[in-house]
C-alpha positions in Angstrom: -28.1 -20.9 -29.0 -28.2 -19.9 -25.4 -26.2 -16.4 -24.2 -23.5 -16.1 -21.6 -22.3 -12.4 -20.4 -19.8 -11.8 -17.9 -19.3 -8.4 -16.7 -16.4 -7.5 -13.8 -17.6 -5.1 -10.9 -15.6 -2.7 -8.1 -11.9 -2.5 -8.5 -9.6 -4.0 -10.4 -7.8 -7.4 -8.8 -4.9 -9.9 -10.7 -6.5 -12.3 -12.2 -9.5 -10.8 -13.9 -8.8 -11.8 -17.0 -7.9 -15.8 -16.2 -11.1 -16.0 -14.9 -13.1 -13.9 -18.1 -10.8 -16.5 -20.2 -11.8 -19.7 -18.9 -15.7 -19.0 -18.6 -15.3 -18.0 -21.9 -13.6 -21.0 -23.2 -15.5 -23.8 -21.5 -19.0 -21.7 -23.1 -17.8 -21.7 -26.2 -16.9 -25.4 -26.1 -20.2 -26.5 -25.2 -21.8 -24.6 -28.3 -23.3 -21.6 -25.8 -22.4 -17.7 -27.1 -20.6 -15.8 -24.9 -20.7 -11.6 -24.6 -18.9 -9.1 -22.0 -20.4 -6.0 -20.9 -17.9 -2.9 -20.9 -17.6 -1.4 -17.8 -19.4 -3.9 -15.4 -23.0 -2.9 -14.7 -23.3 0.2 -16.4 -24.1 -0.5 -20.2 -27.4 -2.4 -18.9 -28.1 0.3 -16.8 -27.8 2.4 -19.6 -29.5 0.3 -21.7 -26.7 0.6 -24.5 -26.0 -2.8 -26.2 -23.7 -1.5 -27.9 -21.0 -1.6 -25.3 -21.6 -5.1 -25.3 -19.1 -6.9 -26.9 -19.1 -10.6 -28.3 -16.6 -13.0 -26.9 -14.8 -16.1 -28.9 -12.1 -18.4 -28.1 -9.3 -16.2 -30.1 -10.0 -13.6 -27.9 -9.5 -15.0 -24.9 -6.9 -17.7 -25.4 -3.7 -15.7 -24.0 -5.2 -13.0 -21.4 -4.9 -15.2 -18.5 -0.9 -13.5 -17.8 -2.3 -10.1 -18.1 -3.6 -7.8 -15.2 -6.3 -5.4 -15.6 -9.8 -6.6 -17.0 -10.5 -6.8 -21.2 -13.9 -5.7 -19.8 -12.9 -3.0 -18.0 -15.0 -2.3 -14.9 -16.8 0.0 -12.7 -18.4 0.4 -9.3 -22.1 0.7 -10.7 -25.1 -0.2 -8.4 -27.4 -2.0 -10.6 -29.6 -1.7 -8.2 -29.6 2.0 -6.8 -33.3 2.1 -7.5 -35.7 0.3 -9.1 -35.6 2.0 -12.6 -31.8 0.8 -13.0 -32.8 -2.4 -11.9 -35.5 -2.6 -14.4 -33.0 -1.3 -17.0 -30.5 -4.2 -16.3 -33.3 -6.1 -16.4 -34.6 -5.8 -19.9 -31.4 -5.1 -21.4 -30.3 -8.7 -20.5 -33.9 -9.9 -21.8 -33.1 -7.6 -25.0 -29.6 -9.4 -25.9 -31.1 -12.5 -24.9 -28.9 -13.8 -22.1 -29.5 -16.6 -20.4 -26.7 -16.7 -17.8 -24.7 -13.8 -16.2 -21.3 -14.6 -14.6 -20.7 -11.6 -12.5 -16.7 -10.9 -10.9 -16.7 -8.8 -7.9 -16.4 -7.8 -4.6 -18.8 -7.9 -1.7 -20.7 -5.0 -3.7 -21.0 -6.5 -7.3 -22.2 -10.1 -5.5 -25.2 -8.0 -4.0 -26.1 -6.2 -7.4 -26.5 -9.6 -8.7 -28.3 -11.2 -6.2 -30.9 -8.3 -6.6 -30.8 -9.0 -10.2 -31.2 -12.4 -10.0 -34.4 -12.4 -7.6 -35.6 -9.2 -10.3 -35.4 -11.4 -13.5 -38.8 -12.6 -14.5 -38.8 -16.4 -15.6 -35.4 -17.4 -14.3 -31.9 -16.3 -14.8 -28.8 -18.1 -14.1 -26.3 -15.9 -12.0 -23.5 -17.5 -10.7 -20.6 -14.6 -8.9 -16.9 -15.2 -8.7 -15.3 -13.5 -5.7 -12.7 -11.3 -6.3 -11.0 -8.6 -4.0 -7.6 -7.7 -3.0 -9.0 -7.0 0.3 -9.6 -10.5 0.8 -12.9 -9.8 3.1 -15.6 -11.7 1.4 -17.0 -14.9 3.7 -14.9 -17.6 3.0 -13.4 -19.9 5.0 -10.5 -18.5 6.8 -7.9 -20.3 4.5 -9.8 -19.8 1.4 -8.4 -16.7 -0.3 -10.1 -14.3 -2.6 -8.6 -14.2 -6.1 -5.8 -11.5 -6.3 -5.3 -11.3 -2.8 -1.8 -13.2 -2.7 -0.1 -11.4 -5.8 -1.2 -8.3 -4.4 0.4 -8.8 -1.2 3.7 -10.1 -3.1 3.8 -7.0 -5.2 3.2 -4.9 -2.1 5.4 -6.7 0.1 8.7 -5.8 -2.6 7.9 -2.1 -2.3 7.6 -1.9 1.3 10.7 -3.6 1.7 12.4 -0.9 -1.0 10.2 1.7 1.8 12.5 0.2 4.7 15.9 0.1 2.8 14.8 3.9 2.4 14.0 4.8 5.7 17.1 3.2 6.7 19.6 4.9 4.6 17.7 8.4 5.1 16.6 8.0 8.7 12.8 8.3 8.2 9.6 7.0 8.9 7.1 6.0 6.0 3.5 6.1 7.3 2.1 4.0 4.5 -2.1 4.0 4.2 -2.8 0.4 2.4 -6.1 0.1 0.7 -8.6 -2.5 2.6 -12.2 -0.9 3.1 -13.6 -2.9 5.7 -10.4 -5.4 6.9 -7.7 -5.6 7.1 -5.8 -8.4 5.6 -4.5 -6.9 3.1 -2.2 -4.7 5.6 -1.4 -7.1 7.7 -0.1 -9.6 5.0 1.6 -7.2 3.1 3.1 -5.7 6.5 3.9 -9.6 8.1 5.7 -10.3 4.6 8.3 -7.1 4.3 9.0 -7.2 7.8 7.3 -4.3 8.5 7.9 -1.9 12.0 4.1 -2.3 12.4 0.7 -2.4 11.0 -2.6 -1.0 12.4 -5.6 -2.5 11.2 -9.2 -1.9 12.1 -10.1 -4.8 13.7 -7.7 -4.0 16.6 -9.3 -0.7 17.3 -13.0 -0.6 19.6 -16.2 0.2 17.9 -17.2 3.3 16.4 -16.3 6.3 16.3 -13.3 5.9 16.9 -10.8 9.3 17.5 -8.1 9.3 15.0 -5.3 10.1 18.1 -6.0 6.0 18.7 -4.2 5.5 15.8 -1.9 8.1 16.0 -0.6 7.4 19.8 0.0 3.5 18.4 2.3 4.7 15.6 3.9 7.5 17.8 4.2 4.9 21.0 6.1 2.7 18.2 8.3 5.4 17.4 9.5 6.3 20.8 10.2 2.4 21.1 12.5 2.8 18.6 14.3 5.9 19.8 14.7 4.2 23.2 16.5 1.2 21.1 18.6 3.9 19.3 16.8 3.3 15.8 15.8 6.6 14.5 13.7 5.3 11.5 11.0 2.8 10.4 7.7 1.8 8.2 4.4 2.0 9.8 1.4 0.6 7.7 -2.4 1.4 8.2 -5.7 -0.2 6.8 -7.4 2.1 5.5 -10.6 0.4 6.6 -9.6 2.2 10.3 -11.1 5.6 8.2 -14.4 3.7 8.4 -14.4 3.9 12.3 -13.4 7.4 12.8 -15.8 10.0 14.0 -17.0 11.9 11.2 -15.8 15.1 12.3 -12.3 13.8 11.6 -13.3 12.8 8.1 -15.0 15.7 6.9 -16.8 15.7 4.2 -16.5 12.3 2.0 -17.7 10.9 -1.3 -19.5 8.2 -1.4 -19.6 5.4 -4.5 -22.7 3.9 -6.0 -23.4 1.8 -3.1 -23.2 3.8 -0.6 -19.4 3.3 0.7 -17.2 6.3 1.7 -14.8 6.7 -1.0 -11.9 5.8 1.3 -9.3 6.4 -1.6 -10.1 10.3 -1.3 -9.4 10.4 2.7 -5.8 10.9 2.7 -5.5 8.6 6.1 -1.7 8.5 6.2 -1.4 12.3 6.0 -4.3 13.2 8.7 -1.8 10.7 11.0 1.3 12.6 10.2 0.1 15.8 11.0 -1.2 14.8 14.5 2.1 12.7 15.4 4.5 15.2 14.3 2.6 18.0 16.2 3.1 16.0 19.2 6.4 15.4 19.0 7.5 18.7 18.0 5.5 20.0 20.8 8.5 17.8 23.0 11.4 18.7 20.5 11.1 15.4 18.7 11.5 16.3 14.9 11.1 12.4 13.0 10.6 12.8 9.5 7.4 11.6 8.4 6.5 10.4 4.8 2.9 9.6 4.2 2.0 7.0 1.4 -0.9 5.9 -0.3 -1.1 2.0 -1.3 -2.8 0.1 -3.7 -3.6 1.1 -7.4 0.1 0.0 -7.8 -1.3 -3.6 -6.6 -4.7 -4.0 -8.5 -3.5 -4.5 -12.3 -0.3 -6.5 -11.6 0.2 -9.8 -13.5 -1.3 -12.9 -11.7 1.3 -14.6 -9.8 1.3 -18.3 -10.6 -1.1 -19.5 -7.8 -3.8 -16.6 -9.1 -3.5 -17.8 -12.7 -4.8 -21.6 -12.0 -6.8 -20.6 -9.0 -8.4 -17.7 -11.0 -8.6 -20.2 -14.2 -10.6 -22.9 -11.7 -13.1 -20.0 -10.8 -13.9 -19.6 -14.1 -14.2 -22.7 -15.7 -16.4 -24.1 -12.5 -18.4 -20.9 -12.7 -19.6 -21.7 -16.0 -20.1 -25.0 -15.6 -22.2 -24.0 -12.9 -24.4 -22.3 -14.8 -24.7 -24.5 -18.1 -25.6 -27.5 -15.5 -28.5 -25.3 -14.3 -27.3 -23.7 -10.7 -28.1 -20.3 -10.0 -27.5 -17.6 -7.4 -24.5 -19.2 -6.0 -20.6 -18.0 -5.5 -18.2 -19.9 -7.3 -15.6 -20.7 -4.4 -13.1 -23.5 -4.6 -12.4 -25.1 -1.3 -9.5 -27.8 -0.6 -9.3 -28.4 -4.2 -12.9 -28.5 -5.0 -16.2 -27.0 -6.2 -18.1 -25.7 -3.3 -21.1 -23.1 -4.5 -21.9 -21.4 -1.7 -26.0 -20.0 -1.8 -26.3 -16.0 -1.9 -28.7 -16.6 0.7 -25.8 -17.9 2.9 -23.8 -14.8 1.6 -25.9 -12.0 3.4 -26.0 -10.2 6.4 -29.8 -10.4 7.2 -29.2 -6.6 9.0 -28.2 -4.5 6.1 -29.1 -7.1 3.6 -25.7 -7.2 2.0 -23.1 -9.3 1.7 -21.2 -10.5 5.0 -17.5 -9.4 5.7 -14.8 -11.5 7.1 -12.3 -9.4 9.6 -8.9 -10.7 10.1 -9.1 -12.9 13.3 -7.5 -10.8 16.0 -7.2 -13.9 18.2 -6.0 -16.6 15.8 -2.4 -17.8 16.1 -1.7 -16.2 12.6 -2.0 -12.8 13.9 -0.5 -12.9 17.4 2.8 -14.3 15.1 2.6 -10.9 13.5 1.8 -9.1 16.4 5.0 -10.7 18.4 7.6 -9.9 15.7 6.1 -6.0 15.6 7.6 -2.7 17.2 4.8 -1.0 19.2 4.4 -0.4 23.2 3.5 -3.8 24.4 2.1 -4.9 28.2 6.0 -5.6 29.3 6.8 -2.1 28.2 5.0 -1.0 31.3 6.2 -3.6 33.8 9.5 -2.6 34.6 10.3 0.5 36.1 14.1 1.1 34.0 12.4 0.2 30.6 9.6 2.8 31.5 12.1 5.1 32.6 13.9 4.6 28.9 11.3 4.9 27.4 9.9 7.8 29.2 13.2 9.6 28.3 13.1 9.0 24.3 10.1 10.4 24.5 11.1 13.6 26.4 8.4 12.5 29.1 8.7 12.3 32.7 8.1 8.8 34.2 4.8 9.9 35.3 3.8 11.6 31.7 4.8 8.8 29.5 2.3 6.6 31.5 -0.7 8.4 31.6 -0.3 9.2 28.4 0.9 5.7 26.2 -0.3 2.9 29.0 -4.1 3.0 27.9 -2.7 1.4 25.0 -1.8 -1.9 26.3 -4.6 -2.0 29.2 -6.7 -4.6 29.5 -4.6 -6.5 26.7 -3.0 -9.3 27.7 0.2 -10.7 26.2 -0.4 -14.0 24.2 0.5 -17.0 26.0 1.1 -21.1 25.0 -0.4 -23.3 25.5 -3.6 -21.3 25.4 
């Protein structure tokens, strides 16, 4: 009898466990054993079998409605250096697997690609993509799994955020998670109805100084003044902490694979302090509430679209590899298998997997972008809404200019037909 292990990699995303169910089932109907390894990578690493548990049907039958992972998971590199990939390596040849169904992000998918070119004789790895940040390279309309219930769950608390700032006349800076892109924002911010979201891919290349950021969000909130609305919600990728200059970071963690550990650079309250310094500094006291989110989104129940999509992933992933494909990402495209090659995955320059931005010039975003409050090109075209504007602000004419119009230059309002 042949072995099956799955293992689940990086953060947690709705829908693990639909996915871990119906790999699981379809193995175990075709007579093949089936194990999960605790805690992704990290029990081959350790070379400790015993955190290797076997897998039947029972087991599995009724997890697909339930967040989190049975497998837990972890952000371990399997291969960090070439010991831990030869741990990984013998482990597997030691429990006798045959195929290895990973579930990851961008990260897990390049741990077992190295793993798969490291196994001697031939293993079958097939990887499932999953991420709430929605970045791994798809086509543009093919989500990753957990994406869309994690911008529904998202989207009901920043709409409970507005009906806050509303009644208490505040502004919630809200930093949402999304390490390199940011659709995650941006979907979570275009569903609530959100003042305005700030996402990397609208900012230059790095570094990048954080009073970018800041002057957008504090250019939005003199908008507001100058339309007599004293309160808002403001949301950030937190991806944007990648392209700051370092000296703005500070000192930062950094996971297994080498990523800053984004979760511990508190991005929303670095931007608070440097907008409310400014406008105190004019007699402009906004309240400011800084908010961190995303662990609320990662272990919600699958929303009905996650559950079969996430179930489809699964099943196709194992059939995959019980009909003999290897090294191949499981995606399901218009309705149907489509394993796309690691090899086609990979960024030849850092020699990991390729990210997909949010497309700042498709017709998706500039709908987002029209139906946002922030200083816009026609902001600066009209001498008596410059002169409003100049005035909730507590600028002169001449001040407000210099200092908010290098936000809108060069960009050019988004016009039809194209």
């Amino acid at each position: 009898m042949k072995t099956l292990a799955i293992l689940v990699g990086g953060g947690p995303s709705p829908g693990i466990n639909a996915v871990i169910a119906a790999a699981t089932i379809e193995a175990r109907n075709r007579g093949v054993r089936v194990v999960g390894c605790l805690e992704g990578f990290r029990p081959l690493v350790s070379r400790d079998p015993t955190q290797v548990r076997e897998l039947d049907i029972d087991d599995v039958s009724r997890i697909h409605f339930d967040g989190g992972s049975i497998l837990r998971t972890a952000r371990v590199n399997p291969a960090r250096t070439e010991e831990s990939l030869r741990s990984v390596v013998e482990t597997l040849q030691q429990l006798d697997v045959s195929y290895l169904l990973t579930i990851g992000g961008d990260d897990t998918a390049s741990g077992a690609a190295r793993v798969a070119q490291a196994f001697p004789g031939g293993l079958g790895v097939v990887h499932v993509p999953k991420t709430i940040d929605n970045d791994l390279p798809l086509p543009t309309d093919v989500p990753t799994f957990g994406f869309t219930t994690a911008v529904n769950v998202g989207k009901d608390i920043v709409r409970n955020l507005m009906a806050d700032a509303a009644a208490t006349g505040k502004w919630f800076l809200v930093n949402v998670m999304g390490r390199h892109a940011g659709h995650l924002a941006m979907g979570i911010g275009a569903g609530a109805g959100a003042t305005l979201t700030v996402i990397g891919e609208e900012l230059p290349a790095p570094p990048v100084s954080i009073e970018l950021p800041a002057d957008i969000i504090e250019g939005a909130i003199i908008k507001r003044l100058a339309d007599r609305r004293d309160h808002g919600v403001a949301l950030v990728a937190e991806g944007i902490a990648e392209k700051l200059d370092v000296a703005t970071l500070g000192a930062v963690e950094r996971d297994p694979y080498g990523n800053v550990m984004l979760a511990e650079v508190d991005l929303a309250r670095l931007l608070k302090a440097r907008i409310t310094a400014s406008l105190r500094a004019r007699g402009l006291d906004t309240g400011i509430v800084p908010k961190n989110l995303g662990f609320e989104l990662r272990c919600a129940p699958p929303g009905a679209f996650d559950i079969q999509y996430c179930r489809s992933l699964g099943y196709w992933g194992a059939r995959l590899l019980l009909d003999g494909r290897t090294g191949v990402m499981a995606t399901i495209q218009a309705g149907r298998l489509v394993p796309v090659p690691f090899t086609d995955l990979m960024d030849p320059a850092t020699g990991r997997i390729r990210v997909r931005y949010l497309d700042v010039e498709s017709e998706w975003y500039q709908t987002q972008y029209a139906y946002m409050i922030r200083l816009k090109p026609d902001d600066f075209a009209v001498p008596d809404r410059i002169r409003a504007l100049a005035q909730a602000g507590h600028l002169s004419e001449a001040d407000f200019v210099a200092r908010f119009e290098y936000l809108v230059r060069g960009r050019k309002e988004f016009a039809w037909p194209p």
